[in-house]
C-alpha positions in Angstrom: -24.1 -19.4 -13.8 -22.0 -16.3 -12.8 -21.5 -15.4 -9.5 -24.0 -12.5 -7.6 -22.2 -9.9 -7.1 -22.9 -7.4 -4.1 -25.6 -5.1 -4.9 -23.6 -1.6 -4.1 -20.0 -2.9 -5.0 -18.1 -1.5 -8.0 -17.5 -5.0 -10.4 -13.4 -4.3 -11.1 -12.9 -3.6 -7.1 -15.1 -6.3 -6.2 -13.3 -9.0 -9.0 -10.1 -7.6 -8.1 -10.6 -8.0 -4.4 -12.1 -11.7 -5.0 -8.7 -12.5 -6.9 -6.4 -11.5 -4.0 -8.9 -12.4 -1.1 -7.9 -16.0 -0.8 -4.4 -15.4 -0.4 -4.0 -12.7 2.2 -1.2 -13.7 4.0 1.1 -13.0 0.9 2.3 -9.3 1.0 1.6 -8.3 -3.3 -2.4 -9.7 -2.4 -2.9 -7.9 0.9 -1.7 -4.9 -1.5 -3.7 -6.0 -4.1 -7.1 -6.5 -1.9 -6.1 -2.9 -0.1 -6.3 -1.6 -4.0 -9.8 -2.6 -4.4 -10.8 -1.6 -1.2 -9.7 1.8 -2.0 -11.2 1.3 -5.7 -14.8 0.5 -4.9 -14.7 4.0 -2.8 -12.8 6.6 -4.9 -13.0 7.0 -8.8 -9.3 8.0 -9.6 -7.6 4.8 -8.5 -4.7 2.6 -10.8 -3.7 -0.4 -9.4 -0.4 -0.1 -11.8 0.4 3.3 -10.3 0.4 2.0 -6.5 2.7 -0.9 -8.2 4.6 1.7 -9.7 5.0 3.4 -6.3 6.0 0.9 -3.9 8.3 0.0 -6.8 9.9 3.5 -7.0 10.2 3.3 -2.7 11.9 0.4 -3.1 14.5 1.8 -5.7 14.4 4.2 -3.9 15.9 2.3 -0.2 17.8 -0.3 -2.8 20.0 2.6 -3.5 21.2 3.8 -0.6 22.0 0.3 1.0 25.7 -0.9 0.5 24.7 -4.0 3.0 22.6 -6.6 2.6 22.4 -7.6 6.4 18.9 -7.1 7.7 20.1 -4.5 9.8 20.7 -2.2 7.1 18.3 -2.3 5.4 15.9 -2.0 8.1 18.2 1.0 8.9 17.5 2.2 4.7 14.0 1.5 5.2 13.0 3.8 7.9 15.4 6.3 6.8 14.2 6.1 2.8 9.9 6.3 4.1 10.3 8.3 7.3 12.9 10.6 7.3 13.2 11.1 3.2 9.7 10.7 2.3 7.8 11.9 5.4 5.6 9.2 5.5 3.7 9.9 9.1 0.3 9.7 10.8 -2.1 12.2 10.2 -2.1 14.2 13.0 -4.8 16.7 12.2 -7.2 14.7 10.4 -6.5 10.8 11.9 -10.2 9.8 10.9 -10.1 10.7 7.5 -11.0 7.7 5.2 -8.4 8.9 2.9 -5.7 7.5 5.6 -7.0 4.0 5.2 -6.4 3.9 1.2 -3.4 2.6 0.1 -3.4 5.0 -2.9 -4.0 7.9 -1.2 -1.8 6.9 1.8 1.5 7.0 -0.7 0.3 10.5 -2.4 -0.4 12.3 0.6 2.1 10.3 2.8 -0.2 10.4 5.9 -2.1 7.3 7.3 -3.1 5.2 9.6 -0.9 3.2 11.5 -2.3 -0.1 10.2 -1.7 1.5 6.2 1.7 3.0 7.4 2.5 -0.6 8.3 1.0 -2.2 4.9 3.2 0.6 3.0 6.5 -0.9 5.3 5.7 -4.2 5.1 5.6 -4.0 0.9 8.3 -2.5 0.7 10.1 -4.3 3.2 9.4 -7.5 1.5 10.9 -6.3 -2.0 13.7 -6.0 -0.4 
């Protein structure tokens, strides 16, 4: 017998967060289970385009660094999503739902400090 699934939950964000649930103290799952979070509330969402984008951050830093001490690219890091990219809270709008999905969080590069970190953290990691 197949699993129930939730009465109000979207079945790809619900089977994709199931797949990545177990495992969330590995980076690419807490990414993945923050991409169905984000799908079961917004229609527009593609789990290969937030790959695609962490991917293209991480060029992105791995470009600029000449050093591989932890320093530097710590240094390439901030510099890259911060200063380059803009990445920032959203000062006007903090409670917005939009700043707790990942998806959204890389297009509009505003979010919460908790998706700010998640957006670090991935891209730290690929490093």
């Amino acid at each position: 017998m197949a699993p129930m699934l939730p009465r109000y939950c979207r079945r790809d964000a619900y089977e994709r967060f199931a797949q990545h649930a177990s495992a969330l103290d590995d980076t690419g799952a807490l990414v993945g289970a923050a991409t169905a979070l984000a799908m079961h509330a917004l229609d527009d969402v593609h789990p290969g385009a937030v790959e695609e984008q962490l991917e293209a951050l991480t060029a992105s830093v791995r470009g600029r660094l000449q050093s591989r001490s932890r320093s530097a690219v710590m240094a390439h890091l901030h510099g890259v999503l911060f200063e380059q990219e803009g990445y920032t809270g959203n000062r006007v709008d903090y409670y917005d739902p939009a700043n707790s999905y990942l998806p959204r969080v890389l297009s509009s590069r505003r979010g919460i400090p908790i998706s700010l970190a998640l957006v670090y953290k991935a891209v730290g990691e690929r490093l």
